[in-house]
N, CA, C, O and CB atoms as a CASP TS submission, in Angstrom:
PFRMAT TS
TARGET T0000
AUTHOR 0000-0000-0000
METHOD Language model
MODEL 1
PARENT N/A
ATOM      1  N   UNK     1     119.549 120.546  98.810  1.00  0.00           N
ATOM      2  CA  UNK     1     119.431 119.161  99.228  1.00  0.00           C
ATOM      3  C   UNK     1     118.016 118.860  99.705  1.00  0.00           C
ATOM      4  O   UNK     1     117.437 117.787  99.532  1.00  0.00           O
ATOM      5  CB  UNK     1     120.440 118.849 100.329  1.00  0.00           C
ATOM      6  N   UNK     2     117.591 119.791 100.244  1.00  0.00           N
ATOM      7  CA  UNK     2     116.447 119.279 101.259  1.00  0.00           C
ATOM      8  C   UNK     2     114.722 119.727  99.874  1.00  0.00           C
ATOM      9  O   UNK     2     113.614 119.202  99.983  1.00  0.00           O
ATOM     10  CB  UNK     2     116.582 120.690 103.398  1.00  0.00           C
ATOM     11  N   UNK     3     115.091 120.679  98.882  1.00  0.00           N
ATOM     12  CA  UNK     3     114.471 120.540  97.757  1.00  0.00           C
ATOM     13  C   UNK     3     114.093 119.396  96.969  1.00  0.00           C
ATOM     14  O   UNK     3     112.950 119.102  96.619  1.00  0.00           O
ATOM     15  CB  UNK     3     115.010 121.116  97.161  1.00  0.00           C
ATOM     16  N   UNK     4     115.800 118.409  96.577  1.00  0.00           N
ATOM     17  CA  UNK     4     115.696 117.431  95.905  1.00  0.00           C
ATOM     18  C   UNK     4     114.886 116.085  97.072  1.00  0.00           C
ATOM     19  O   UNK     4     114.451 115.020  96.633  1.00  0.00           O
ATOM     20  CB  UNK     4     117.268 117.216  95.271  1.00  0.00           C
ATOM     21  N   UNK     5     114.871 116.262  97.728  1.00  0.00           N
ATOM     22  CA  UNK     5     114.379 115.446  98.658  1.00  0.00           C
ATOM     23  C   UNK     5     112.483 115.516  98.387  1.00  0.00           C
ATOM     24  O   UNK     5     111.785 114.524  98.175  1.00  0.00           O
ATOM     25  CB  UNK     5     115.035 116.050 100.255  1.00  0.00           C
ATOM     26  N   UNK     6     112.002 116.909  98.470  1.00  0.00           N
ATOM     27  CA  UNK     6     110.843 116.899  98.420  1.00  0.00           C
ATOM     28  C   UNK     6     110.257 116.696  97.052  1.00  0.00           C
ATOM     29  O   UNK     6     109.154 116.150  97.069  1.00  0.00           O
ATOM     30  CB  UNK     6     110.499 117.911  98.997  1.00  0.00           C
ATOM     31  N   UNK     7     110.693 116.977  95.985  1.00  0.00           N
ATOM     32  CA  UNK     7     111.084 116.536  94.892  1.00  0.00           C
ATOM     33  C   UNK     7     110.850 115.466  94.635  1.00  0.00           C
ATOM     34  O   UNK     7     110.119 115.257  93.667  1.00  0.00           O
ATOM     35  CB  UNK     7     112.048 116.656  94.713  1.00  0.00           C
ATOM     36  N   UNK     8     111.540 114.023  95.637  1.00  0.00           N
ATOM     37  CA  UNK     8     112.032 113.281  95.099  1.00  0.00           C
ATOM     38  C   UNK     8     110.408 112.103  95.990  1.00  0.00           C
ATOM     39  O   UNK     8     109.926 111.124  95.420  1.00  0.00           O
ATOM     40  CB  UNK     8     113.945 113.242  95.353  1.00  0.00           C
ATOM     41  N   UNK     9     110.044 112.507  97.073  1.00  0.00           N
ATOM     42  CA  UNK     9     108.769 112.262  97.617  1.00  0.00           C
ATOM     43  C   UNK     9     107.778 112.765  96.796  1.00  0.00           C
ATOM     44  O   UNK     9     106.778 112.104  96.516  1.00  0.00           O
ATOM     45  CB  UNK     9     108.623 112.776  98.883  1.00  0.00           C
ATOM     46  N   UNK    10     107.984 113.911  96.380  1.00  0.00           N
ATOM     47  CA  UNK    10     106.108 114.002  95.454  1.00  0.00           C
ATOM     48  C   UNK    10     106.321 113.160  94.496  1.00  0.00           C
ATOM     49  O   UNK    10     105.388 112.388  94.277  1.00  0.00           O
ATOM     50  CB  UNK    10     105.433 115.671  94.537  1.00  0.00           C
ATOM     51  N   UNK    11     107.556 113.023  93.639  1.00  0.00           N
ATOM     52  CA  UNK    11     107.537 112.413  92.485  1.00  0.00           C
ATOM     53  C   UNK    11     107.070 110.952  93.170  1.00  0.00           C
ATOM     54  O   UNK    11     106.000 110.628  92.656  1.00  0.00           O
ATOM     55  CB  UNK    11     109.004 112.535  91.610  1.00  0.00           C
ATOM     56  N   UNK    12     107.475 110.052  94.067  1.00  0.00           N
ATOM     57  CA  UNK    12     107.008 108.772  94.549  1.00  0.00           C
ATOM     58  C   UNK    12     105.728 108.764  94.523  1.00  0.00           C
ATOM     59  O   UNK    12     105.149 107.851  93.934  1.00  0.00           O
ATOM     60  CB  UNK    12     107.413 108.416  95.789  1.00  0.00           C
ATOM     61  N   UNK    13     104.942 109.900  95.232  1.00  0.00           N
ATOM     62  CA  UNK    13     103.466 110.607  95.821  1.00  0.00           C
ATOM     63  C   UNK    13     102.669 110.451  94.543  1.00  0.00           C
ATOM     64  O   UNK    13     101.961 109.453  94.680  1.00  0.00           O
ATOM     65  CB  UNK    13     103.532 112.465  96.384  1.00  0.00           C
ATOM     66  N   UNK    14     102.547 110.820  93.764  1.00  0.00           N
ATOM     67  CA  UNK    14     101.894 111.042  92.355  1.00  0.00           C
ATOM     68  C   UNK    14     102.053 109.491  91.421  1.00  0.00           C
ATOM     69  O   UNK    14     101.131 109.092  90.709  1.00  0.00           O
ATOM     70  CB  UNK    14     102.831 112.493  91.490  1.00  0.00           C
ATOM     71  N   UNK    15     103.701 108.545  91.609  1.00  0.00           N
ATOM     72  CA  UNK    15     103.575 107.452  90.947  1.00  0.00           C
ATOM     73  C   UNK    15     102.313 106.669  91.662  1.00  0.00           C
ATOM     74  O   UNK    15     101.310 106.157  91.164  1.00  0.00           O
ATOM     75  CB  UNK    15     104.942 106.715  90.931  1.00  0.00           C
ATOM     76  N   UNK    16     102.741 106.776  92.963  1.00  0.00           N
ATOM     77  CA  UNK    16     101.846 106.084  94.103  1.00  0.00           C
ATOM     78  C   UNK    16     100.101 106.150  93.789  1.00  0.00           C
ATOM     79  O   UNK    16      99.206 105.357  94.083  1.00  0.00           O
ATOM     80  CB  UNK    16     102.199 106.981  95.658  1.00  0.00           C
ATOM     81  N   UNK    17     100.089 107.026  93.305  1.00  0.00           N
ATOM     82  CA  UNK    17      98.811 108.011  93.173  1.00  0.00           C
ATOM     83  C   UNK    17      98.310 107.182  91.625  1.00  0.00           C
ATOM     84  O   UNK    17      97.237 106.787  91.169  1.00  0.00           O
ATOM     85  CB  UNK    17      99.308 110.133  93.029  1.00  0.00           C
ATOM     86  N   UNK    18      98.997 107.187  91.403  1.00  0.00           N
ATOM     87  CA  UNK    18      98.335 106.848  90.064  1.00  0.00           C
ATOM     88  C   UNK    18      98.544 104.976  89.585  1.00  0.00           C
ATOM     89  O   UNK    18      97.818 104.449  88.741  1.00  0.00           O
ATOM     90  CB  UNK    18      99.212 108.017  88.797  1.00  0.00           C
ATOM     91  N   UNK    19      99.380 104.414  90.140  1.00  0.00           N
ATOM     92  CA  UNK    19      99.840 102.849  89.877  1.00  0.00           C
ATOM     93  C   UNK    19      98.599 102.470  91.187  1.00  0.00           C
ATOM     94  O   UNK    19      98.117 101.337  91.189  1.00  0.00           O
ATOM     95  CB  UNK    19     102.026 102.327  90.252  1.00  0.00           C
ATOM     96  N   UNK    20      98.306 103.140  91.887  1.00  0.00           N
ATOM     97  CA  UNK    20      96.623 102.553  93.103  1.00  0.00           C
ATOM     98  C   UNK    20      95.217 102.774  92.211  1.00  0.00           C
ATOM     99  O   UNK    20      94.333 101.917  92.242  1.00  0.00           O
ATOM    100  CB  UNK    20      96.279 103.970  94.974  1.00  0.00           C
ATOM    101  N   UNK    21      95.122 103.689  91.616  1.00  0.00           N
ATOM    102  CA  UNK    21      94.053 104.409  90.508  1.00  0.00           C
ATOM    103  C   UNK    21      93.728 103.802  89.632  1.00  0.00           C
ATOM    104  O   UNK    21      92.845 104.223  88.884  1.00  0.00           O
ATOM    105  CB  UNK    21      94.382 105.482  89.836  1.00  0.00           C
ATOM    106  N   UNK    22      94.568 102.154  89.364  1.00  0.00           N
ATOM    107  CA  UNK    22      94.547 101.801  87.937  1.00  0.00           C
ATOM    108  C   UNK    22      94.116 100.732  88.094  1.00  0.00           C
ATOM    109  O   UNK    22      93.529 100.175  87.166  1.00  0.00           O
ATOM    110  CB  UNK    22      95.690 101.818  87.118  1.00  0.00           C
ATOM    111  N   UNK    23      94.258 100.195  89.174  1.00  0.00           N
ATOM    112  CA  UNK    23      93.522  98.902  89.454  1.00  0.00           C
ATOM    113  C   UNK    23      92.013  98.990  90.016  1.00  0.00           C
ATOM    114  O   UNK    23      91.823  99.512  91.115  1.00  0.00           O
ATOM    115  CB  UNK    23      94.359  98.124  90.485  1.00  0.00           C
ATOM    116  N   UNK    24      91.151  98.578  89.406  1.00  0.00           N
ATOM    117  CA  UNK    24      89.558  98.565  89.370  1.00  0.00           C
ATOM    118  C   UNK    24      89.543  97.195  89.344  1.00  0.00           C
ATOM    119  O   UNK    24      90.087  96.418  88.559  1.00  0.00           O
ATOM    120  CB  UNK    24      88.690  99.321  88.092  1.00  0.00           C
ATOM    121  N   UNK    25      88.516  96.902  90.769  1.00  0.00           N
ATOM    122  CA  UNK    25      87.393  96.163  90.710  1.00  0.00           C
ATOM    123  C   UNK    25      86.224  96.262  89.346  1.00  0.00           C
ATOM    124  O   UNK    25      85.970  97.395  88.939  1.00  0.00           O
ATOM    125  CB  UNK    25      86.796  96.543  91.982  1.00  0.00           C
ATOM    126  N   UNK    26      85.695  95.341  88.826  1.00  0.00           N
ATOM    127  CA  UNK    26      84.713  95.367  88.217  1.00  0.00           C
ATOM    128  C   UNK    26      83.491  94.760  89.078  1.00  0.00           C
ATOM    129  O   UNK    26      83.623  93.659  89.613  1.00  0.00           O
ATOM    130  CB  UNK    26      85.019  94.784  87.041  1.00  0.00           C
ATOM    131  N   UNK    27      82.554  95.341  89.173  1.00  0.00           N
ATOM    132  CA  UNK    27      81.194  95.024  90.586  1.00  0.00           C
ATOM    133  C   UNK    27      80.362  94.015  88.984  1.00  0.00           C
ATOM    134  O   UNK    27      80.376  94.097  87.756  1.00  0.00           O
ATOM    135  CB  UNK    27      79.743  97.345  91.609  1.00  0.00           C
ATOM    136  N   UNK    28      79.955  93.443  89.689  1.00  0.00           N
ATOM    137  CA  UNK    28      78.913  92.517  89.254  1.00  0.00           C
ATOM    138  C   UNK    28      77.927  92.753  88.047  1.00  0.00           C
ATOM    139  O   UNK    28      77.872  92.130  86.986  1.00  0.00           O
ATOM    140  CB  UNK    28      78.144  92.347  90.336  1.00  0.00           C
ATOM    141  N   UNK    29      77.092  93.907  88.521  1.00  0.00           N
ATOM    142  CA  UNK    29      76.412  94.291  87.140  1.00  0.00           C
ATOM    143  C   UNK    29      77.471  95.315  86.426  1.00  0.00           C
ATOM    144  O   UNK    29      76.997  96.442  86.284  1.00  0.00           O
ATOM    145  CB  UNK    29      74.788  95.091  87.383  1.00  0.00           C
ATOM    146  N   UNK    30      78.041  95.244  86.223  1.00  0.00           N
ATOM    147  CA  UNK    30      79.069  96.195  85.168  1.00  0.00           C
ATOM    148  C   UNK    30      79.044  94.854  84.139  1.00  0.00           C
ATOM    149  O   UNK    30      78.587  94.861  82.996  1.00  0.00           O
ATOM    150  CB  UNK    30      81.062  96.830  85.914  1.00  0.00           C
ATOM    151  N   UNK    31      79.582  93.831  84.756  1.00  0.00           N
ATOM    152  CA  UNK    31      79.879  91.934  84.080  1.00  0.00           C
ATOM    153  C   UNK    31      79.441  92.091  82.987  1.00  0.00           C
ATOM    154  O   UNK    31      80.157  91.755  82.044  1.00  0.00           O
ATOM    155  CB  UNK    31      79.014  90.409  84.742  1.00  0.00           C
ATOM    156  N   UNK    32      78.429  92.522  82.789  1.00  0.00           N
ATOM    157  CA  UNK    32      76.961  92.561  81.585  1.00  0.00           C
ATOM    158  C   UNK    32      77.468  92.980  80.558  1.00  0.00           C
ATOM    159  O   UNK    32      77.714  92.273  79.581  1.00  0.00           O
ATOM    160  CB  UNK    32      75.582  93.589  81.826  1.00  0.00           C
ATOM    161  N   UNK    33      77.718  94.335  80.657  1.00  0.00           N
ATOM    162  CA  UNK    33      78.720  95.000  79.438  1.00  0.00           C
ATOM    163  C   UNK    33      79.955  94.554  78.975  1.00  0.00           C
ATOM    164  O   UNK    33      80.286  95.128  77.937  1.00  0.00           O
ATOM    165  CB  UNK    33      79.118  96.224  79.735  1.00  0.00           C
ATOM    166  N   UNK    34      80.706  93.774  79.361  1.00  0.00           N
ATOM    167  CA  UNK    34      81.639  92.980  78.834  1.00  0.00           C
ATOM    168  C   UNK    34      81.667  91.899  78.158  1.00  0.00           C
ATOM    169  O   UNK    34      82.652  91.236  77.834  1.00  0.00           O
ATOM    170  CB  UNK    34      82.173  92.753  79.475  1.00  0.00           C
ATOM    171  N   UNK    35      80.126  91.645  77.852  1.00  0.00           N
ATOM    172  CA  UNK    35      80.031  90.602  76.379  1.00  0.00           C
ATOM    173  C   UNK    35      78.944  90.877  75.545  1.00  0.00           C
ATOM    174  O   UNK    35      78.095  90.068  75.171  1.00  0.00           O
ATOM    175  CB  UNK    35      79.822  88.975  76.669  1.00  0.00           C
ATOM    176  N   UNK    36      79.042  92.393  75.203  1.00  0.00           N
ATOM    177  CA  UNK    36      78.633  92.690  74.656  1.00  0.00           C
ATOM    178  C   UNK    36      79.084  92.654  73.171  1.00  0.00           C
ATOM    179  O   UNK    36      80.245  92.328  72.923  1.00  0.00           O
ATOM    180  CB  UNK    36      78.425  93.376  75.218  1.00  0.00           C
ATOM    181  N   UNK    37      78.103  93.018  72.031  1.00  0.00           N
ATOM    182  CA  UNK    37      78.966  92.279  70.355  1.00  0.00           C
ATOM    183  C   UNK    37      79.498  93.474  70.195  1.00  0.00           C
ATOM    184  O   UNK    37      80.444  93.528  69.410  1.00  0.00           O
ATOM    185  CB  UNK    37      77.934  91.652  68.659  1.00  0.00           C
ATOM    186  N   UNK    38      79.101  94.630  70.810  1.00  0.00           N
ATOM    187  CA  UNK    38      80.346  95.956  70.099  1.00  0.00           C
ATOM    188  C   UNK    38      81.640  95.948  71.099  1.00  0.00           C
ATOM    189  O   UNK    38      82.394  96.903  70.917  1.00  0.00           O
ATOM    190  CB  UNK    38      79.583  97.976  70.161  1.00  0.00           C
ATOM    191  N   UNK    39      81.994  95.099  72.047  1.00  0.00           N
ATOM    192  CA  UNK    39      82.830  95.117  72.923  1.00  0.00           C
ATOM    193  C   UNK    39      83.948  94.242  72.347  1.00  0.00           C
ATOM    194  O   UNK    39      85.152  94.372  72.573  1.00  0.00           O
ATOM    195  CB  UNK    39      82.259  94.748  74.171  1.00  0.00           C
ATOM    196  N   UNK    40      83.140  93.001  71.286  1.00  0.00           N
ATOM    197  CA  UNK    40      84.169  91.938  70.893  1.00  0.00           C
ATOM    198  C   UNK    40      84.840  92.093  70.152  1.00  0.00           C
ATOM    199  O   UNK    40      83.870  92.591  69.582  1.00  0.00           O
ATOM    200  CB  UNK    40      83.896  90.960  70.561  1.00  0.00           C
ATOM    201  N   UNK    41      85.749  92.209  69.364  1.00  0.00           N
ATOM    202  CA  UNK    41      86.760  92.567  68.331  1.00  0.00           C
ATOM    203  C   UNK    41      86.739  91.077  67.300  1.00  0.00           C
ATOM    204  O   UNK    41      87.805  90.520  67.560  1.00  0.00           O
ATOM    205  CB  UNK    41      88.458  92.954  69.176  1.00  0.00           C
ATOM    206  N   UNK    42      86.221  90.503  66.596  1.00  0.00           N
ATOM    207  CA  UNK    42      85.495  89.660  65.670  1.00  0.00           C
ATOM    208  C   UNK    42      86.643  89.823  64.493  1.00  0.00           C
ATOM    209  O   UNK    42      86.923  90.958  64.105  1.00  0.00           O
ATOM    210  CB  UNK    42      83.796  90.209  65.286  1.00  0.00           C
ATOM    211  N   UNK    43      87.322  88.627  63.913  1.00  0.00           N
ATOM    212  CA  UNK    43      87.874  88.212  62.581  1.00  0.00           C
ATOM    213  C   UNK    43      87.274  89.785  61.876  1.00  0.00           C
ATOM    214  O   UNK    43      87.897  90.832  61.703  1.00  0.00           O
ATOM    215  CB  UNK    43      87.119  86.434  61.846  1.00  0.00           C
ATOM    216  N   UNK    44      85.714  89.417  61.549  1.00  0.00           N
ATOM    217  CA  UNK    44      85.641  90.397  60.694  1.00  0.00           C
ATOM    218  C   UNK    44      85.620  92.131  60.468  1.00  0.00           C
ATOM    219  O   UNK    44      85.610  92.885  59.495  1.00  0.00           O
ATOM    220  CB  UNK    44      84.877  90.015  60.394  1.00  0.00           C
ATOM    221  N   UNK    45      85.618  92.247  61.661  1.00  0.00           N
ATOM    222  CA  UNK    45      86.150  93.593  62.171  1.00  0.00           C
ATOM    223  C   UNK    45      87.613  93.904  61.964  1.00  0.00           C
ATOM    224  O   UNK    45      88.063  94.884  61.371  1.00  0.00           O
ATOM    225  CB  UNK    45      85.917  93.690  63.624  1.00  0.00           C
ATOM    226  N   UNK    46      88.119  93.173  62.394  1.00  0.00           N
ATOM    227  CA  UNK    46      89.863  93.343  62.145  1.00  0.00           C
ATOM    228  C   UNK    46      89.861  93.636  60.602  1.00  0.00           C
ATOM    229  O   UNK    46      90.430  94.647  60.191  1.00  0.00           O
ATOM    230  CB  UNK    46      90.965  91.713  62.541  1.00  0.00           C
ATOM    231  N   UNK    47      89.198  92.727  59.692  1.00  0.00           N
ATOM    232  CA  UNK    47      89.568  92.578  58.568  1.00  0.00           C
ATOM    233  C   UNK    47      89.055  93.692  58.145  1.00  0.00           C
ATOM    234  O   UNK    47      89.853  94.277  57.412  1.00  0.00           O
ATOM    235  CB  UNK    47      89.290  91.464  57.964  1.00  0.00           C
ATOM    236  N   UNK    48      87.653  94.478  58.343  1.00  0.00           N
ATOM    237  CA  UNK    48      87.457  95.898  58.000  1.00  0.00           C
ATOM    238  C   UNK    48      88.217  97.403  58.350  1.00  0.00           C
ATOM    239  O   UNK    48      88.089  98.574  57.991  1.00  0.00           O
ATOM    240  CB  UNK    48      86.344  96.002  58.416  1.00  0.00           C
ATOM    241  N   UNK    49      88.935  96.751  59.121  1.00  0.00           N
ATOM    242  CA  UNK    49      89.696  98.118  59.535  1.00  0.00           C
ATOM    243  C   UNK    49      90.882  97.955  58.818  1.00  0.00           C
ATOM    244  O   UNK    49      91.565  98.962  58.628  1.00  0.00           O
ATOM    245  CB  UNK    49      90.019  98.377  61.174  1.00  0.00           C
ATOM    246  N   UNK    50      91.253  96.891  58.390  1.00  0.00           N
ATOM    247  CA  UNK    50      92.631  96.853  57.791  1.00  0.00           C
ATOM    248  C   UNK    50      92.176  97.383  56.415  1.00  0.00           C
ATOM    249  O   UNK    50      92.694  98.411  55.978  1.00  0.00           O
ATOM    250  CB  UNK    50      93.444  95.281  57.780  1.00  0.00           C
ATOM    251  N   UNK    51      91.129  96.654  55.640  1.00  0.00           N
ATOM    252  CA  UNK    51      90.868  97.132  54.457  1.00  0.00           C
ATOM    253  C   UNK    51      90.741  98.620  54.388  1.00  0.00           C
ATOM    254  O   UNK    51      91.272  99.298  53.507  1.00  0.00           O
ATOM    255  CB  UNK    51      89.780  96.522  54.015  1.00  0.00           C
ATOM    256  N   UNK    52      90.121  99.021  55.216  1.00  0.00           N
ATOM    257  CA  UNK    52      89.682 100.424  55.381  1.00  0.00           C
ATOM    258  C   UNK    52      91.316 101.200  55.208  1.00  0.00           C
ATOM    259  O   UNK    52      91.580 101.897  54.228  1.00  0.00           O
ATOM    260  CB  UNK    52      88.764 100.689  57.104  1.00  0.00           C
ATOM    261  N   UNK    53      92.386 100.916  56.414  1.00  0.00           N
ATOM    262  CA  UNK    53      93.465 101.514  56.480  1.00  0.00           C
ATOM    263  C   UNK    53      94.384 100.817  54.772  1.00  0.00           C
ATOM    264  O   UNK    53      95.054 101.523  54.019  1.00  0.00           O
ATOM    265  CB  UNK    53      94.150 101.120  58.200  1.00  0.00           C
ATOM    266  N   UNK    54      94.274 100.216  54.699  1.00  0.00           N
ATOM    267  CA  UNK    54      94.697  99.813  53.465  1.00  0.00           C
ATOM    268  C   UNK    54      94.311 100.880  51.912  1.00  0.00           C
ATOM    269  O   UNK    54      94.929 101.163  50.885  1.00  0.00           O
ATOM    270  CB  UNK    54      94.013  98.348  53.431  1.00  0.00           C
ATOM    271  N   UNK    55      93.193 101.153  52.385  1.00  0.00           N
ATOM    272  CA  UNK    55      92.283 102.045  51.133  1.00  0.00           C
ATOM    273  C   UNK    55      92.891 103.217  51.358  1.00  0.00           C
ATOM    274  O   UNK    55      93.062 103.936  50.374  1.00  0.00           O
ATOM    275  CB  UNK    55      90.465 102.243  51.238  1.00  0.00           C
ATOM    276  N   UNK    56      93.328 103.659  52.593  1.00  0.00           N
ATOM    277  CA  UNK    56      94.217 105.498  52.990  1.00  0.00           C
ATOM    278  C   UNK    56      95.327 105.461  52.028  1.00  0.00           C
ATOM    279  O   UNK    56      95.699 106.112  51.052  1.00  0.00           O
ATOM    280  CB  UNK    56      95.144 105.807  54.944  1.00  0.00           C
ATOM    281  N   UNK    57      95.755 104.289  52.797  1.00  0.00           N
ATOM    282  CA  UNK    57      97.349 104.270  52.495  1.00  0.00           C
ATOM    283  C   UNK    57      97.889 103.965  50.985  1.00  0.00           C
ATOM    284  O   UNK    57      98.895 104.465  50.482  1.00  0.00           O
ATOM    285  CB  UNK    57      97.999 103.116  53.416  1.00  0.00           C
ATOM    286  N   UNK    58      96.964 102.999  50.352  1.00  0.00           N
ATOM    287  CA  UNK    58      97.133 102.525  49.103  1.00  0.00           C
ATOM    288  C   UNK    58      96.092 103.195  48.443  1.00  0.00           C
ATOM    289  O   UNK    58      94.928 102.798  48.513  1.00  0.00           O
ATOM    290  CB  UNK    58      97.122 101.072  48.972  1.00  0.00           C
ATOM    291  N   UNK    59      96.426 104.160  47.821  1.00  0.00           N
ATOM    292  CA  UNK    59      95.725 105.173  46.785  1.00  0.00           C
ATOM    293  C   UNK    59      94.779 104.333  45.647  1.00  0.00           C
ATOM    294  O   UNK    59      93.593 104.493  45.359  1.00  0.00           O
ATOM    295  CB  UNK    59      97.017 106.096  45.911  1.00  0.00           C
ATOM    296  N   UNK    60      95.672 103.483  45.178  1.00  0.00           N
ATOM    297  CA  UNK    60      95.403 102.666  43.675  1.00  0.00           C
ATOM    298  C   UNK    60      95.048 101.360  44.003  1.00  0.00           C
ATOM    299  O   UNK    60      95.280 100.402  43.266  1.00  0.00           O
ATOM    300  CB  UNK    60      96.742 102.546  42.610  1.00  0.00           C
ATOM    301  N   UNK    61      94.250 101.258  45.555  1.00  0.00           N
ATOM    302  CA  UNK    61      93.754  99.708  45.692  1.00  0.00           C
ATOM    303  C   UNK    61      92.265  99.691  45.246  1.00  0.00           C
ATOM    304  O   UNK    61      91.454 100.556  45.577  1.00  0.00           O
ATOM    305  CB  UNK    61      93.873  99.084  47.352  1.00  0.00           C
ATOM    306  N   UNK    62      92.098  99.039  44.769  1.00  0.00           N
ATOM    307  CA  UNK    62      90.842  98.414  44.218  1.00  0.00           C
ATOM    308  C   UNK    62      90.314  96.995  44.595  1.00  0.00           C
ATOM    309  O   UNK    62      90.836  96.109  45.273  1.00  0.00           O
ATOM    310  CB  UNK    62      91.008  98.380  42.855  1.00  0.00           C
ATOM    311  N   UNK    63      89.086  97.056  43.929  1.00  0.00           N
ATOM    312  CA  UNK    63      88.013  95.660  43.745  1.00  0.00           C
ATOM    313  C   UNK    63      88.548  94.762  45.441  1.00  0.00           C
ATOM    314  O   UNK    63      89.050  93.645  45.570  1.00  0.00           O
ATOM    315  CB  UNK    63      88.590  94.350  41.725  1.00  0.00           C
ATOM    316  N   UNK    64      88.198  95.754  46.478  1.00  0.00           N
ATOM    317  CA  UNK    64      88.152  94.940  47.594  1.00  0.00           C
ATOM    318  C   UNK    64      86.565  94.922  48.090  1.00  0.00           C
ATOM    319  O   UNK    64      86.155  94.591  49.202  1.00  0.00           O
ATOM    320  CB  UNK    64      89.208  95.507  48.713  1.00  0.00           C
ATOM    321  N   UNK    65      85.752  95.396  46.890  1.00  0.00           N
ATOM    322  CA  UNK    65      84.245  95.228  47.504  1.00  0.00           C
ATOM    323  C   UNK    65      84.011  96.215  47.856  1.00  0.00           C
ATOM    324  O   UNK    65      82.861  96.097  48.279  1.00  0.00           O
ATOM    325  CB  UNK    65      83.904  94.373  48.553  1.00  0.00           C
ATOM    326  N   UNK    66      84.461  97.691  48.067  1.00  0.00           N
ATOM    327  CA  UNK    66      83.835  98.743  48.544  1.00  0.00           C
ATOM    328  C   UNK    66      83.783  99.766  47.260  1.00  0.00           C
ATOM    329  O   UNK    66      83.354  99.107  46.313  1.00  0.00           O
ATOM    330  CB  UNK    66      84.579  99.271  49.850  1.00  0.00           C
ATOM    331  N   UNK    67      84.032 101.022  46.884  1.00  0.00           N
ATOM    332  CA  UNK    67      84.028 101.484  45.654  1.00  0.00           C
ATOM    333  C   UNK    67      84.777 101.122  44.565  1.00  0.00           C
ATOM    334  O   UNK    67      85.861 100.631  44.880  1.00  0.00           O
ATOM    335  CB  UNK    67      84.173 102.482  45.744  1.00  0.00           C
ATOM    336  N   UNK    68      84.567 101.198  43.420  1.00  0.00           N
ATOM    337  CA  UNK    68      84.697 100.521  42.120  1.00  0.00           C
ATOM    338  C   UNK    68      85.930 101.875  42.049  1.00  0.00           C
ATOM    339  O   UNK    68      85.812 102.951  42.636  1.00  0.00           O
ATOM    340  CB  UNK    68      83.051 100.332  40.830  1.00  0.00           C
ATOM    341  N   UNK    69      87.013 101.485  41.227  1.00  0.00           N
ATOM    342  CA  UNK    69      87.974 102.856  40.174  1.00  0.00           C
ATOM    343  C   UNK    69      89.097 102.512  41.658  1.00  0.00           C
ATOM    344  O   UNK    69      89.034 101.914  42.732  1.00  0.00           O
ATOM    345  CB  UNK    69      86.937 105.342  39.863  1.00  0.00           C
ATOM    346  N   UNK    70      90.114 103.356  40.841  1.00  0.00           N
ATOM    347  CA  UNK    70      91.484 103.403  41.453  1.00  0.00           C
ATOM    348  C   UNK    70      91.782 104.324  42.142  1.00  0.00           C
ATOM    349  O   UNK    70      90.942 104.651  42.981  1.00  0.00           O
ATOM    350  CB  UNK    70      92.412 103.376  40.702  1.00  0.00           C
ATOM    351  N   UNK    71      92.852 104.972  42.088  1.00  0.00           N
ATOM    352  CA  UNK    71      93.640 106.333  42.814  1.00  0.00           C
ATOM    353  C   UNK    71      93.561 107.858  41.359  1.00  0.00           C
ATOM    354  O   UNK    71      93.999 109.007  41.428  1.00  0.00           O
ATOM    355  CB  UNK    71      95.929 105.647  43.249  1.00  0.00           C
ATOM    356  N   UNK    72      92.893 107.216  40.332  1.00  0.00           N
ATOM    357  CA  UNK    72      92.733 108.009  39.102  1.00  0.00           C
ATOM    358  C   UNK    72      91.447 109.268  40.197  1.00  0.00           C
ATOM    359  O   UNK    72      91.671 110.478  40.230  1.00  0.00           O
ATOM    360  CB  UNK    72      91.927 106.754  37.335  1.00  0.00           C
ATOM    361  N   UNK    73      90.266 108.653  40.924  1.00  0.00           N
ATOM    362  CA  UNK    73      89.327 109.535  40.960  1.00  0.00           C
ATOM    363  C   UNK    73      88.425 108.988  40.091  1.00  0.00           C
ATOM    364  O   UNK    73      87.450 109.593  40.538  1.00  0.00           O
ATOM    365  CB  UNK    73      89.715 110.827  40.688  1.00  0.00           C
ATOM    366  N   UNK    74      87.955 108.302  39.174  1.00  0.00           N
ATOM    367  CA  UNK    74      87.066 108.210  38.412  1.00  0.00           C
ATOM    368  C   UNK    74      86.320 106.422  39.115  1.00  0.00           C
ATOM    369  O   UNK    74      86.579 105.222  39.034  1.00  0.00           O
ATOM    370  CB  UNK    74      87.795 108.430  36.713  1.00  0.00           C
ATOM    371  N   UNK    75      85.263 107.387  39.799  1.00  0.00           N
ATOM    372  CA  UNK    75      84.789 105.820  40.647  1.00  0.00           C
ATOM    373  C   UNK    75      83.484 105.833  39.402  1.00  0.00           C
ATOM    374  O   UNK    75      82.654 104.924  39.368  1.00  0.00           O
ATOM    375  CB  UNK    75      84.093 105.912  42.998  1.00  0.00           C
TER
END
């Protein structure tokens, strides 16, 4: 009994520990780096990563503008 008890406090101890840890202030000059253009996620970024994951997954995709030939191998 008196196990599950201590048990049952660290487990609180450690949530405690870590749900306080997660909340950050951001100080003033940090501000700066948060509009930065590699920070922004841009239409056309999305659209390169999809193409990109699209090209893994779909063997035989073509003529999206990046290498010429199919899933044959013959670029």
């Amino acid at each position: 009994m008196k196990l599950n008890k201590i048990r049952t406090r660290f487990l609180l101890a450690m949530i405690l520990v870590f749900v306080m840890s997660s909340c950050v202030v951001v100080k003033e000059y940090e501000k700066v780096y948060v509009n930065d253009a590699d920070m922004k996620l841009t239409a056309n970024k999305i659209n390169k990563f999809e193409t990109n994951f699209q090209v893994y997954r779909e063997a035989a995709s073509g003529a999206n503008g990046g290498k010429a030939g199919g899933g044959c191998g013959c670029n």
